[in-house]
Backbone bond lengths (Angstrom), bond angles and torsions (degrees), N, CA, C in turn:
res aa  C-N    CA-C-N  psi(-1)  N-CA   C-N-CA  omega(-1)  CA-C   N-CA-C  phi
1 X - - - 1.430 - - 1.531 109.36 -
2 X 1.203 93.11 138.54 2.168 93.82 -171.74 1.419 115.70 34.67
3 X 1.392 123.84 28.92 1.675 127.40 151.70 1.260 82.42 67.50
4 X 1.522 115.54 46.07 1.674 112.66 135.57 1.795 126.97 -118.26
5 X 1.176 105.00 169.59 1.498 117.98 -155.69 1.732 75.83 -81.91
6 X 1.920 110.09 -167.14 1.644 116.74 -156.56 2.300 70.75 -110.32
7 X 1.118 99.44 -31.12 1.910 94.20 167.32 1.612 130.77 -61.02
8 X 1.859 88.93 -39.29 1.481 96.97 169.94 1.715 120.40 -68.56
9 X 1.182 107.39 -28.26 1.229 113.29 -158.93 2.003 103.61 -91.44
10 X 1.936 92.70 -26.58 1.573 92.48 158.30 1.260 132.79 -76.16
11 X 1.077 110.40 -13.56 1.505 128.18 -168.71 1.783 90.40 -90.63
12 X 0.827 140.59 -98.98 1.500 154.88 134.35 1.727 99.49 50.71
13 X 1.486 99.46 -80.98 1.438 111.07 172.68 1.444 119.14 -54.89
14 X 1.449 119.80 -45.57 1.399 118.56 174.18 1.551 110.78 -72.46
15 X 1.020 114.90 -18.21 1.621 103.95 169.12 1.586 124.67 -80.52
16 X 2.014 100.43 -33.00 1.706 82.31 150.81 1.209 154.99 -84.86
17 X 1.490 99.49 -4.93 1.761 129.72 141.10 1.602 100.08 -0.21
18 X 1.561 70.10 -99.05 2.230 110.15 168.05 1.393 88.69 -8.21
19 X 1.511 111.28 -112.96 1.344 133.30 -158.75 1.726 108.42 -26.89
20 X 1.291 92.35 -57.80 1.961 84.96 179.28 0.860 127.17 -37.69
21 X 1.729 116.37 -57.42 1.121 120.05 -178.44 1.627 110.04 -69.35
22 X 1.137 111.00 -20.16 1.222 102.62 -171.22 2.024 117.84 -80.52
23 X 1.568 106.13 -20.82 1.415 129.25 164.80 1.759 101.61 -54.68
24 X 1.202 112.64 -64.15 1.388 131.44 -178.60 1.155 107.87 -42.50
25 X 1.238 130.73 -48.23 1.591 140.84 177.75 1.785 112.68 -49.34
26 X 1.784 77.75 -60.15 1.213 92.98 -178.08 1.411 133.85 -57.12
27 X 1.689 106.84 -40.06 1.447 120.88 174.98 1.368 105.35 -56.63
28 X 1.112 123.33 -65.75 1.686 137.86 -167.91 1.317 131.23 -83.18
29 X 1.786 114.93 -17.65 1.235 103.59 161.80 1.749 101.87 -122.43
30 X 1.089 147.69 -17.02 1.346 164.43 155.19 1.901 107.79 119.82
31 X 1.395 100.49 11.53 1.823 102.87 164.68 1.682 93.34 -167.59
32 X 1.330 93.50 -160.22 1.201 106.34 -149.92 1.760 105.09 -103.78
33 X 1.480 118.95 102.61 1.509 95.42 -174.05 1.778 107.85 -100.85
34 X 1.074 114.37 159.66 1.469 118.27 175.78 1.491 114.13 -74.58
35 X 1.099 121.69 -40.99 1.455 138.38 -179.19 1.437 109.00 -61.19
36 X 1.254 129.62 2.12 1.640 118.28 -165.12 1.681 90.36 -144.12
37 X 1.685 110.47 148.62 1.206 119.07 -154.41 1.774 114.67 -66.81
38 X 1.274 101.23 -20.80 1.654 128.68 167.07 1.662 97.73 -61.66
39 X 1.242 126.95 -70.89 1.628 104.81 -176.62 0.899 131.76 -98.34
40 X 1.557 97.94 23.96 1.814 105.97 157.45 1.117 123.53 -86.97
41 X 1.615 108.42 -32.55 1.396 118.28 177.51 1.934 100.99 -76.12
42 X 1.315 114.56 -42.40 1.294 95.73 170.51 1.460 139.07 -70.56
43 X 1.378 107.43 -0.44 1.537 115.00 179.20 1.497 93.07 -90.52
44 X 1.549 135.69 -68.80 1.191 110.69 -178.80 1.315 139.07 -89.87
45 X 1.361 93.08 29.06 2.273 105.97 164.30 1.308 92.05 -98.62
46 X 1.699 129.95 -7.80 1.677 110.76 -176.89 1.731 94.01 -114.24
47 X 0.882 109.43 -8.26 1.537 96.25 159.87 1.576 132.99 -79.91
48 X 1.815 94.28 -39.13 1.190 95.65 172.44 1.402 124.06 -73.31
49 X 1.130 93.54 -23.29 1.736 101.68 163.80 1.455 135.75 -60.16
50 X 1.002 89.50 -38.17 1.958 87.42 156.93 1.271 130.75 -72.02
51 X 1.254 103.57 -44.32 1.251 106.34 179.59 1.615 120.67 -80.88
52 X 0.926 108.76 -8.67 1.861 120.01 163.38 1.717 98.93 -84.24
53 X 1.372 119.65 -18.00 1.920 112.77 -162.62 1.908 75.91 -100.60
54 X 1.281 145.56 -48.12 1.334 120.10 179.50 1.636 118.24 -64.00
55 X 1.387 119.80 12.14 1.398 111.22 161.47 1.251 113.57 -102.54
56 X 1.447 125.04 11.76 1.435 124.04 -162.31 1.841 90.52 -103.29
57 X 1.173 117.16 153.91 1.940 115.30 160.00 1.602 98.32 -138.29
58 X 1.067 112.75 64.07 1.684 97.50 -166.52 1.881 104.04 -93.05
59 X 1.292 121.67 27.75 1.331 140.93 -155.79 1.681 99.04 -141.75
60 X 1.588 109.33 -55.32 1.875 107.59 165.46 1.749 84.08 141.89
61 X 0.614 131.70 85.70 1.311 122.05 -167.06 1.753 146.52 90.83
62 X 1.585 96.09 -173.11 2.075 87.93 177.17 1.357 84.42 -75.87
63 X 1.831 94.40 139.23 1.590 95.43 159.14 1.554 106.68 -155.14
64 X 1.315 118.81 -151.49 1.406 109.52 175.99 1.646 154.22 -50.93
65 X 1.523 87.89 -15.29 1.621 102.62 165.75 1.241 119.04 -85.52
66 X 1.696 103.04 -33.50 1.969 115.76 178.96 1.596 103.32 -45.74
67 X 1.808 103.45 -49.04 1.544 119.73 -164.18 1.935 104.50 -49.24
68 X 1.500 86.69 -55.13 1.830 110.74 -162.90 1.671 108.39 -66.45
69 X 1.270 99.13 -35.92 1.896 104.85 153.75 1.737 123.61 -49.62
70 X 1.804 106.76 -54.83 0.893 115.51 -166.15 2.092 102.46 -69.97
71 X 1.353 104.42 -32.87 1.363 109.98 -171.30 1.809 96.94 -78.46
72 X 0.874 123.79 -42.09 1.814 125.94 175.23 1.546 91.74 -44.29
73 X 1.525 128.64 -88.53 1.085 141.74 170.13 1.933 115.86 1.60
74 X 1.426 94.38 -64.67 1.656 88.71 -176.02 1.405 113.68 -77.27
75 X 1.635 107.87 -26.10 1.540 118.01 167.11 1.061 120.98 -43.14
76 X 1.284 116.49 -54.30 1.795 127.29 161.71 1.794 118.87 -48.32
77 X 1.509 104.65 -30.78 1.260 102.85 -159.80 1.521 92.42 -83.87
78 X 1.517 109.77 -46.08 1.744 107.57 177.00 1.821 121.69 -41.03
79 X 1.693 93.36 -41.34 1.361 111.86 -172.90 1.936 107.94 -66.37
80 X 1.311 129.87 -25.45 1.076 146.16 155.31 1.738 118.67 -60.77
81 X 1.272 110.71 -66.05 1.459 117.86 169.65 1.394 121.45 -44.21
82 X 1.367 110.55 -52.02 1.484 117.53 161.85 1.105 126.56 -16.37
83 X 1.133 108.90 -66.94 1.820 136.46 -179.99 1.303 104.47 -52.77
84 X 1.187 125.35 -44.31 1.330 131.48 -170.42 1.704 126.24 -89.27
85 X 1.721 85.50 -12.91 1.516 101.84 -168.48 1.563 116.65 -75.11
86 X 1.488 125.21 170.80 1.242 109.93 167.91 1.626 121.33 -94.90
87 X 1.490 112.54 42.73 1.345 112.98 158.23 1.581 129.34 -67.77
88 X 1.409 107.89 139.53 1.332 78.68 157.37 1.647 151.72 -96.24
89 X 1.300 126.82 159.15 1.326 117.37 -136.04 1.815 110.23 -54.00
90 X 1.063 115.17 -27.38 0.963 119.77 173.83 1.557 135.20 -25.81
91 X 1.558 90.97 -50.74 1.699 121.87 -163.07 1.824 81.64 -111.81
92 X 1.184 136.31 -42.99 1.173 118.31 -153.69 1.819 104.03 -83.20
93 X 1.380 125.14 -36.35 1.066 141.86 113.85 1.821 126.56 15.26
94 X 1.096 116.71 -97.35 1.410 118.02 136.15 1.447 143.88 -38.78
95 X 1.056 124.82 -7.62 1.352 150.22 154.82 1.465 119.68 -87.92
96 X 1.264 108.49 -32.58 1.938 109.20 -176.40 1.268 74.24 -99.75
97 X 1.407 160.39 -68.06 1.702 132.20 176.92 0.958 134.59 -13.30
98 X 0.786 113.38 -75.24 1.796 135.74 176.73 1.483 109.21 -47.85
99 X 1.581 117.14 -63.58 1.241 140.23 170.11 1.703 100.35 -24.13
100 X 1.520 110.12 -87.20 1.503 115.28 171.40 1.144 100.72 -50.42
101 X 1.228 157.30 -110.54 1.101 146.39 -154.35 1.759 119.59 -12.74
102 X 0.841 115.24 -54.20 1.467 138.36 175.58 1.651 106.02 -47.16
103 X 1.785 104.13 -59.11 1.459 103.12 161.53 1.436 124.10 -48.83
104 X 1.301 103.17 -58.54 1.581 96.94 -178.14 1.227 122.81 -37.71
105 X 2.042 110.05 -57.10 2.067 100.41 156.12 1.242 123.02 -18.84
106 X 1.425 112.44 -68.13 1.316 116.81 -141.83 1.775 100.26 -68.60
107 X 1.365 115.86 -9.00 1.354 120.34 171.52 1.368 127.08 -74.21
108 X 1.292 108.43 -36.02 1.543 127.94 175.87 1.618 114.41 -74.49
109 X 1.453 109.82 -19.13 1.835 105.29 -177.87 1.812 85.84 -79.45
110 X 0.954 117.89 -79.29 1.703 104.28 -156.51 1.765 122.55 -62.53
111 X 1.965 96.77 -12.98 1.776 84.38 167.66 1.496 86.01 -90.32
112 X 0.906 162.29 -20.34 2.162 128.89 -163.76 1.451 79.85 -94.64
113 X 1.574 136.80 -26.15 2.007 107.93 -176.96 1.262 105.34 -64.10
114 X 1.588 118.68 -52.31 1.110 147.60 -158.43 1.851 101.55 -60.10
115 X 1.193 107.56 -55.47 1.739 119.51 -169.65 1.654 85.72 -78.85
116 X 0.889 140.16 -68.30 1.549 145.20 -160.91 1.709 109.57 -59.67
117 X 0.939 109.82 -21.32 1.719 112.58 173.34 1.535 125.55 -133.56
118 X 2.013 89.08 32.44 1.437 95.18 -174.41 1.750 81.14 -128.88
119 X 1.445 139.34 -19.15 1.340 140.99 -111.23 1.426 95.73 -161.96
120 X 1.389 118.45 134.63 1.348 119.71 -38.17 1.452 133.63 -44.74
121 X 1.228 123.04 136.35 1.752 110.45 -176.65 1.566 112.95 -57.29
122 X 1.276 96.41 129.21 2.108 112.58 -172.03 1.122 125.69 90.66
123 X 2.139 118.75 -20.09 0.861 107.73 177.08 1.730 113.81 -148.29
124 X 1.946 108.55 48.19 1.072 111.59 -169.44 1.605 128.91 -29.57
125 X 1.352 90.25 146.61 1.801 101.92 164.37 1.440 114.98 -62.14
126 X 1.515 138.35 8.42 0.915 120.34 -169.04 1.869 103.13 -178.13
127 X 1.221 131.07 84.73 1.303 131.64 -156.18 1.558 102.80 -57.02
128 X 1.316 146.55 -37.84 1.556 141.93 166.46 1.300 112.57 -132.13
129 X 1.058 117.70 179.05 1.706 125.02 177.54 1.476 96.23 -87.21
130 X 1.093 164.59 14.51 1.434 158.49 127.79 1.895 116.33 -71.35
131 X 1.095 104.02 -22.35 1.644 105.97 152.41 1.587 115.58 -11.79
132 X 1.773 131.43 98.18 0.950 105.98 153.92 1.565 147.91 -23.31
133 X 1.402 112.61 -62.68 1.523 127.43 154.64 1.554 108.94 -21.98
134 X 1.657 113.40 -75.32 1.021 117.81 -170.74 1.576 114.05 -50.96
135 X 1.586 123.44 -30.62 1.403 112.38 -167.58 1.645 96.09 -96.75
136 X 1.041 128.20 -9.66 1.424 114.43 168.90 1.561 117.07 -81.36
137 X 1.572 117.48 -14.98 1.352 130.65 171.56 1.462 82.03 -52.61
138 X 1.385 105.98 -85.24 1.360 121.68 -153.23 1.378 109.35 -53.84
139 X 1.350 135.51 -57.93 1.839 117.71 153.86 1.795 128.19 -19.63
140 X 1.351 98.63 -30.09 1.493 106.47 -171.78 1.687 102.40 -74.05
141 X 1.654 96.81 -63.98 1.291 96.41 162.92 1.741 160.39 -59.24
142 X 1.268 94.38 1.84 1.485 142.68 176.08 2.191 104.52 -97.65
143 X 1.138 92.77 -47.09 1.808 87.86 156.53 1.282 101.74 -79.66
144 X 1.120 144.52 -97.28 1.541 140.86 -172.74 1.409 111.82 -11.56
145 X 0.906 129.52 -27.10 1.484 134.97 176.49 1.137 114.18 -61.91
146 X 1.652 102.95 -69.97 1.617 133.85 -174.49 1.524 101.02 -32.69
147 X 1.490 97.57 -77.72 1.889 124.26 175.35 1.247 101.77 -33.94
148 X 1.841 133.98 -67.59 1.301 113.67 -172.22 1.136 131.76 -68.65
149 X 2.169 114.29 -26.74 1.162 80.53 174.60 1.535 118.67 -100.25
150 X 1.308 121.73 16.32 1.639 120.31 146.09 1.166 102.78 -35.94
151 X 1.548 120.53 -79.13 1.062 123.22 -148.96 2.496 115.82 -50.43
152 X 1.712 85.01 -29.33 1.447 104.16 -166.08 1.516 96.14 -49.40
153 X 1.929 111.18 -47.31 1.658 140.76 -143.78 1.617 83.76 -77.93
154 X 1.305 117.25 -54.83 1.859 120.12 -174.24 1.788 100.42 -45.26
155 X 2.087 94.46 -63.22 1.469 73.31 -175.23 1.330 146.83 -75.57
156 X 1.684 94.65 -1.78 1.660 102.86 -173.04 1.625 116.74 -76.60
157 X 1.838 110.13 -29.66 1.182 130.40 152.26 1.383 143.54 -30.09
158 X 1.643 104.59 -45.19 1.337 124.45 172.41 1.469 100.97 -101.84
159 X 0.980 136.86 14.05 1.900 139.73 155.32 1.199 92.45 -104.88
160 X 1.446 155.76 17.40 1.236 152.10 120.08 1.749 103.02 114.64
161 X 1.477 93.61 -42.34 1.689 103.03 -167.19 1.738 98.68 -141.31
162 X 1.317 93.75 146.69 1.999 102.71 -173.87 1.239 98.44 -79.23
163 X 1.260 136.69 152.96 1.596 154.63 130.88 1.679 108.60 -24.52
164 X 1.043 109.85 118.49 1.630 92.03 -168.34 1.425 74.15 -153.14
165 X 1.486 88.32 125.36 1.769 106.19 179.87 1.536 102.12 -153.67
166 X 1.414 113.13 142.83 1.741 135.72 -148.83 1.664 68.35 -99.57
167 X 1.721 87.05 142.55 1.295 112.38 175.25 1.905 102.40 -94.79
């Protein structure tokens, strides 16, 4: 189905896992907390998701998604450490924000390459992932990022103290 492997297509589904829950987070608490059943399920649909996307080579090898897995991965791990760290909550707080948040990006570059030069089937929106089009998508969405999670840092600021919950 859409010239994916029975891995791609597991991987695929568990990554919109991810995102749901990770929308859900977003709608209702305005990021992503670990403590609530929404970013639990999104911490390990985005873990498992990497590590199901480093069995994929559908490119010929490790290449830039392997990398963006491996960088999600420690993102998560910072976003964990945090909690544990001796910051104070304030900053440490704002840091496991951002952190998840940051993941959530890193989810959206390989599904809009991935959906955008797979979609429509026979006559994609986008003939490769080097597609001008496609990298100004992805610039766009790379501002949208910036802006929300400014916007996350404003509001976590004026709630005085971040949500800071042990993964």
């Amino acid at each position: 189905m859409f010239g994916l492997t029975e891995l791609g297509l597991f991987h695929t589904l568990i990554s919109l896992i991810a995102v749901a829950a990770g929308v859900v987070s977003f709608v209702r608490d305005k990021q992503i907390i670990a403590a609530t059943i929404a970013g639990k399920v999104y911490i390990v649909m985005t873990i498992v998701s990497c590590i199901t996307g480093f069995g994929i080579f559908e490119h010929g090898g490790f290449g830039k998604a392997h990398v963006l897995g491996l960088i999600t991965l420690l993102t998560l791990a910072l976003a964990a450490w945090v909690t544990r760290s001796s910051l104070p909550p304030r900053w440490s707080g704002g840091v496991q924000t951002v952190a998840y948040s940051a993941t959530f990006f890193f989810h959206l570059i390989p599904g809009v390459t991935e959906t955008t030069t797979r979609l429509p089937q026979g006559a994609p929106l986008f003939p490769n992932a080097d597609a001008p089009g496609l990298q100004m998508t992805l610039g766009v969405l790379a501002i949208v990022f910036l802006i929300a999670v400014t916007l996350q840092v404003i509001w976590l600021g004026k709630r005085g103290i971040a949500q800071i919950t042990p993964v």
